[in-house]
C-alpha positions in Angstrom: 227.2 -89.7 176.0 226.3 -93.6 176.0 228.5 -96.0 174.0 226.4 -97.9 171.8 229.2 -99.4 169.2 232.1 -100.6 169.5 234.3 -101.5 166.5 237.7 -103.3 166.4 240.4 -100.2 166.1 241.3 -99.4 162.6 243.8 -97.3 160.5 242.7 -94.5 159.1 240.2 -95.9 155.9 241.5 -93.5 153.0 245.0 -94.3 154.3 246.3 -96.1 151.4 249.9 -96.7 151.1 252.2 -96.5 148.0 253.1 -100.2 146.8 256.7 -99.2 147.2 256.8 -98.1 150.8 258.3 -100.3 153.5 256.2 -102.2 155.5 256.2 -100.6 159.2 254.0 -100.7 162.2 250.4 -100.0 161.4 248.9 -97.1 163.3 245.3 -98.1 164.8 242.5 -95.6 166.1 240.0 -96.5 168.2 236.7 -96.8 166.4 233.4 -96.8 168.3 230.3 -94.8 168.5 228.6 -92.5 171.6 224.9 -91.2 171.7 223.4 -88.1 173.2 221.1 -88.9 176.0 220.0 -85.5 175.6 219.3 -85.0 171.3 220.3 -88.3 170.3 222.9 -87.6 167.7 225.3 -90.3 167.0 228.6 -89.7 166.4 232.8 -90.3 167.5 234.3 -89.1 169.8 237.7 -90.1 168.2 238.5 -87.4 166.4 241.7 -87.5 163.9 243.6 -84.0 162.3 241.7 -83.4 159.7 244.6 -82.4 157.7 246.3 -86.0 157.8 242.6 -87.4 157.0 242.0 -85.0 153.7 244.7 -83.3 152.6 246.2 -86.1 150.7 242.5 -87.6 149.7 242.2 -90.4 147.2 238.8 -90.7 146.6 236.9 -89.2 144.0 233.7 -89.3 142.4 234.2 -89.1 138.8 235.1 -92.7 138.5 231.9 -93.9 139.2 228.9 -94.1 136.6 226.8 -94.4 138.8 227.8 -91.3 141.3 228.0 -89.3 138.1 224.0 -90.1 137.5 223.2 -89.5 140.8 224.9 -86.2 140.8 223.1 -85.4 137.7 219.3 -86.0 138.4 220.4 -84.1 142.0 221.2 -81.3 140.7 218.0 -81.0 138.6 216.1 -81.5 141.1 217.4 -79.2 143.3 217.7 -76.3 140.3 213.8 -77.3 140.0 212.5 -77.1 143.6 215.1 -73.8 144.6 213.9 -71.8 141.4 217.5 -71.5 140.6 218.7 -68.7 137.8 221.9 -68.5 135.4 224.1 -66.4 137.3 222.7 -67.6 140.9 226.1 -68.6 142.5 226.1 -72.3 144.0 228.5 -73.1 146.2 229.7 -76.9 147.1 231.5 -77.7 150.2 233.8 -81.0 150.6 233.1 -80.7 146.3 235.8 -82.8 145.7 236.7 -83.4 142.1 233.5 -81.1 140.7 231.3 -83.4 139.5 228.1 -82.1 140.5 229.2 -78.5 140.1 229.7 -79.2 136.7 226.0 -79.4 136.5 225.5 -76.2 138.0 227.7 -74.7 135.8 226.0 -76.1 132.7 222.7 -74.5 133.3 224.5 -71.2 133.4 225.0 -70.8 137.1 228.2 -69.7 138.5 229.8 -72.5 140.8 232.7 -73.0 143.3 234.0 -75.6 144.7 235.8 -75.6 148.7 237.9 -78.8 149.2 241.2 -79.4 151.1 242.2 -82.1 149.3 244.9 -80.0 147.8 245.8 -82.2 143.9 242.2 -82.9 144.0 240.7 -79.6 144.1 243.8 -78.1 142.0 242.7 -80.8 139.3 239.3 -79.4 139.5 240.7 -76.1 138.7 242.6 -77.3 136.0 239.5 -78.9 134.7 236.9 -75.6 134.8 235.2 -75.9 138.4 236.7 -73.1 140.3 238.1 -74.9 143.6 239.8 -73.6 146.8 241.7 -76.1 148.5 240.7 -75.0 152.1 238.6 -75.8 155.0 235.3 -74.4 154.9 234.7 -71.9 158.0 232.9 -68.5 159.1 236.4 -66.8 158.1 236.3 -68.4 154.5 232.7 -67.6 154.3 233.4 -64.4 154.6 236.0 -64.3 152.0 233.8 -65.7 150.1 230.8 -63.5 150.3 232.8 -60.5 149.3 234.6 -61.9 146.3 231.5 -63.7 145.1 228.4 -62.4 147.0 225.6 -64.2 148.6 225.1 -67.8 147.5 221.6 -68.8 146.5 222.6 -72.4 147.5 224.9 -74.4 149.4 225.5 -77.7 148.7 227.8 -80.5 151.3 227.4 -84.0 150.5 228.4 -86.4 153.6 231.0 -83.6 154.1 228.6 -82.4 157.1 229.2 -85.5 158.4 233.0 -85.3 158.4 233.8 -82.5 160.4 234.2 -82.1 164.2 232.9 -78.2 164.3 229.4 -78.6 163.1 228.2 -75.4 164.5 231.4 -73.6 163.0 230.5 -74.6 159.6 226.6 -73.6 159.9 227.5 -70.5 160.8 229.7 -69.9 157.9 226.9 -71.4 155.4 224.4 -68.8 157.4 226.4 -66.0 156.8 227.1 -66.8 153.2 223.9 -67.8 152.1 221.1 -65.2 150.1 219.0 -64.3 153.0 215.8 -64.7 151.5 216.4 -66.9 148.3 219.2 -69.2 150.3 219.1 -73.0 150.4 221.5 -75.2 152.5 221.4 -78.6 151.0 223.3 -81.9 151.4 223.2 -85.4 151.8 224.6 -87.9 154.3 224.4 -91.6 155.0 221.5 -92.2 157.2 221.5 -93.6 160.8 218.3 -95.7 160.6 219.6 -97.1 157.0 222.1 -98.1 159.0 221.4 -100.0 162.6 218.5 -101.4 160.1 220.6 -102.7 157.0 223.7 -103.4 159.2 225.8 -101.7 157.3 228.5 -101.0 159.9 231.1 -100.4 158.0 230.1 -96.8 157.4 231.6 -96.0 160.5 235.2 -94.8 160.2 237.3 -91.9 161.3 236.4 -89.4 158.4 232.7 -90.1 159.4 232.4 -88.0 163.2 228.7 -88.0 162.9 226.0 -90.3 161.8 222.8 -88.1 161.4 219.5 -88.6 162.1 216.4 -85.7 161.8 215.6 -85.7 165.0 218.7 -83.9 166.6 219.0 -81.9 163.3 216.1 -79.6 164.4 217.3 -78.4 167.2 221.1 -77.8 166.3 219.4 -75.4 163.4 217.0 -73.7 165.3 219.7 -72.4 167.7 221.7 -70.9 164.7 218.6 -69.5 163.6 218.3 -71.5 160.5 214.9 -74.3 160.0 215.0 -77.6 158.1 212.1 -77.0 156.2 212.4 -80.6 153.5 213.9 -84.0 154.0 213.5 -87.0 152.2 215.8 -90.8 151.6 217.8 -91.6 149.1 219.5 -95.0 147.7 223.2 -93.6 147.9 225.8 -95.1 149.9 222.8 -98.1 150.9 221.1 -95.1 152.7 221.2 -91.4 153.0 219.3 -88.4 153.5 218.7 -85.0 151.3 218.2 -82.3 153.5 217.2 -78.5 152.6 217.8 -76.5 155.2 217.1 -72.3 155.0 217.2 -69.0 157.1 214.7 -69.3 160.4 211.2 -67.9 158.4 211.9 -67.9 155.1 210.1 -71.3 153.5 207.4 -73.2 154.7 208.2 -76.7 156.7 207.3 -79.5 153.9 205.0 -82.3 155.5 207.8 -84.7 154.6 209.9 -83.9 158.0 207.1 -85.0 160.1 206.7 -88.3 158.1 210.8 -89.2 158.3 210.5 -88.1 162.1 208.0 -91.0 162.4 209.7 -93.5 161.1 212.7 -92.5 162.7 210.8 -93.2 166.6 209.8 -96.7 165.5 213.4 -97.3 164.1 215.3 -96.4 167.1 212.6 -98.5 169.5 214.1 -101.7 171.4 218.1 -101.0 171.3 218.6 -100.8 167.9 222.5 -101.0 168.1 222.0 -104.7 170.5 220.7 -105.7 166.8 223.0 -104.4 164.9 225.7 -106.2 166.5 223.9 -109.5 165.8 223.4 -108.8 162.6 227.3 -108.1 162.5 228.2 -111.0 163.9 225.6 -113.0 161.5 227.6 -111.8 158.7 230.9 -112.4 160.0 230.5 -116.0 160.3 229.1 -116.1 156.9 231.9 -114.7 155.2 234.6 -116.7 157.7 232.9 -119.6 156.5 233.2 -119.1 152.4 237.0 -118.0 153.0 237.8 -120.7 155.0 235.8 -122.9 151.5 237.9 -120.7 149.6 241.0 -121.8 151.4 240.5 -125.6 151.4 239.6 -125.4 147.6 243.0 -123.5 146.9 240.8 -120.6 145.0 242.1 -117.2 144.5 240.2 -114.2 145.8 239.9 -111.1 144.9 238.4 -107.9 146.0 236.7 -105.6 144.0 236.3 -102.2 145.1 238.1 -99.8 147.7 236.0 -97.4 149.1 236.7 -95.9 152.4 234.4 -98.6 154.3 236.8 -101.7 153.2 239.4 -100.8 156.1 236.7 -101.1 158.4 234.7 -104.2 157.4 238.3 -106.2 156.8 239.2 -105.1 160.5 236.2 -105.9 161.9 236.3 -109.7 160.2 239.9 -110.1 160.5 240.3 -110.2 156.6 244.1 -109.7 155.5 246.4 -110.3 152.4 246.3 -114.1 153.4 242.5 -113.9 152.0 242.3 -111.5 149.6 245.3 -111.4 146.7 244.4 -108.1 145.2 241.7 -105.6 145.2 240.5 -103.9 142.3 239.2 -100.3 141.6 238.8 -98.0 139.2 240.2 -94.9 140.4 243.6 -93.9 139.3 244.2 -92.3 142.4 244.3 -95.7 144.3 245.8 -98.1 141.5 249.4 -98.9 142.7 248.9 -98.8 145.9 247.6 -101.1 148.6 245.2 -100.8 151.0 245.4 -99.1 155.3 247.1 -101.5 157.5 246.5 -105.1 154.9 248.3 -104.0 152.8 246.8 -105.8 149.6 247.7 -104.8 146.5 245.0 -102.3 144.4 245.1 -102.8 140.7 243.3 -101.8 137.7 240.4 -104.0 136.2 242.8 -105.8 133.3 244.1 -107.5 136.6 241.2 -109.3 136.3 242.8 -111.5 132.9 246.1 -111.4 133.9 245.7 -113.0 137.4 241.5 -114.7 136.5 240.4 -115.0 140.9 237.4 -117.9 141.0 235.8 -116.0 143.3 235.3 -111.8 143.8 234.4 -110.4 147.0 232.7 -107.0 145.9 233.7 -104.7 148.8 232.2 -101.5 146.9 228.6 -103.7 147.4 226.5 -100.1 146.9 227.5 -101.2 143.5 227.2 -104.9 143.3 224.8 -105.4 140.5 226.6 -103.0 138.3 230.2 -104.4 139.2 228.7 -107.7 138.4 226.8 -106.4 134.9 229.9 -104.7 133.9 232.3 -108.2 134.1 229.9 -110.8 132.4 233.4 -112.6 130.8 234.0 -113.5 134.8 233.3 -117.2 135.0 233.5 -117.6 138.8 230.9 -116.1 141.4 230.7 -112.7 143.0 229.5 -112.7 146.7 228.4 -109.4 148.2 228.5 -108.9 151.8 226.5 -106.6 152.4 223.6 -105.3 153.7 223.5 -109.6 153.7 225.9 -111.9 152.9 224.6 -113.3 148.9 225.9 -115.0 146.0 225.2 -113.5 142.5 
């Protein structure tokens, strides 16, 4: 393993503490990445107990409109291309609060959802999408298959990024899926979006790897599984959709070959020496409208707090000093304030009661539809990134 990133340490990024708790010492982890000389998989090596990281999750999808469309026109694709039949049973790992189940389970196919987050996936339950709150593995597979049967897909989205035991969870997805008619699909962030759009702070400690095709073939092959289709989506500034089925059982679409290729030309002349340019580039941009922001006396706010906020403000040395409050509009993170900063986040109304002049849109996946969705905000929003803009 090479180093190729190194990040300023972090706390954990869905850490969020409850407004009320006393301020104590902040626990950092460090935050850097390694390559494979061998395969060329990216990932940490850091790896933190995955109960403290998801047990207590905060995040959900729900809350975003746009998430909720994505999940929507996913799902009927992937009903489409897989032939899928009411009754087929689709199974979603790391399916957090159900949303693309739901889906599923409209078109008449049976669903369930595996999550640890334990109120999360209870919630679920409560609300129709069957959800244990476990830790996917070949023992849980098993459970699974006898109380359920075979699945005719499997769905993980940027969960099969989060885990440490990789091969573990393949093998569990193997031995549950139909093995004929089985699919393994899911989505995570994509390296080469990445190093290319600089969008760095997608590394943090629930993210272990940061996949790329090209190591992907061979970690399938020796479970006796074959990616067979590939192809890039816009979610998260950059991800992949990846069907993956038993060894022999679907042709290889002409579309793994093509990503492979632009992969090589991606990865050419250290791609991570530019990325850390590009990082410091930004950071100097956005040092030099807070410090504007400072002399003018404006009040800043954030908007968003995804997961990646801990490790952009880290990384730029943002703090409370900078930013008075963050807004977002999950429930689950309203009233409480964000890993380590400790800056208040609020609910959008925060916006009247305490008007910012400027809004530093954190969630910047979103940015256009943050901004479209505020038009009574007389000030200016500034994204930053994949590049540091005014709207």
């Amino acid at each position: 393993m090479t180093e190729v990133l190194t990040l300023r340490a972090t706390p954990l990024a869905n850490e969020f503490l409850h407004a009320s708790a006393a301020p104590q010492a902040t626990e950092l982890f460090p935050l850097y990445l390694v390559q494979c000389a061998a395969c060329g998989h990216v990932q940490l090596p850091v790896v933190v107990d995955p109960d403290r990281l998801f047990s207590n999750y905060v995040y959900v999808s729900g809350t975003s409109a746009s998430f909720v469309d994505h999940f929507r026109r996913y799902a009927h694709a992937v009903m489409h291309a897989y032939a899928l039949r009411p009754g087929d049973l689709v199974v979603d790992i790391g399916s957090n609060d159900g949303t693309l189940l739901r889906f599923f389970k409209e078109a008449g196919m049976r669903v369930l959802g595996i999550d640890p987050a334990q109120a999360i996936a209870h919630a679920a339950t409560a609300q129709g999408i069957e959800t244990l709150p476990r830790f996917f593995d070949l023992g849980l597979a098993d459970s699974v298959l006898q109380s359920h049967g075979p699945a005719a897909l499997v769905l993980a989205n940027n969960m099969f990024a989060h885990a440490d035991d990789l091969r573990g969870i393949a093998q569990g997805i193997l031995r549950l899926l139909d093995p004929q008619r089985g699919r393994f699909v899911f989505e995570v962030q994509y390296l080469i979006d990445m190093v290319e759009k600089s969008l760095f702070d997608m590394v943090y400690h629930e993210h272990l790897s940061y996949h790329s095709v090209a190591p992907l073939l061979p970690f399938f092959a020796s479970l006796g599984m074959e990616l067979v289709d590939v192809s890039r989506v816009p979610t998260h500034g950059g991800s992949i959709r990846v069907c993956v089925a038993p060894a022999g059982t679907a042709p290889v679409q002409a579309s793994v070959a093509h990503v492979l290729q632009e992969e090589g030309r991606a990865l050419e002349d250290s791609p991570f020496v530019r990325l850390k340019e590009r990082i410091d580039t930004v950071q100097k941009q956005l040092a030099a409208f807070l410090a504007q922001a400072h002399d003018a006396g404006w009040c800043v706010a954030g908007f968003g707090a995804p997961a990646k906020l801990t490790t952009l403000m880290y990384e730029f040395g943002i703090d409370a000093d900078a930013i008075a409050y963050v807004v977002d509009d999950s429930p689950w993170k309203q009233g409480m304030r964000t890993p380590g900063t400790r800056i208040p986040v609020v609910s959008a109304e925060h916006l009247q009661t305490v008007p910012p002049d400027r809004i530093v849109i954190f969630a910047w996946n979103f940015a256009e539809q943050i901004a479209a969705k505020h038009p009574e905000f007389a000030g200016r929003f500034v994204v930053p990134l994949p590049d540091f803009r005014y709207l």
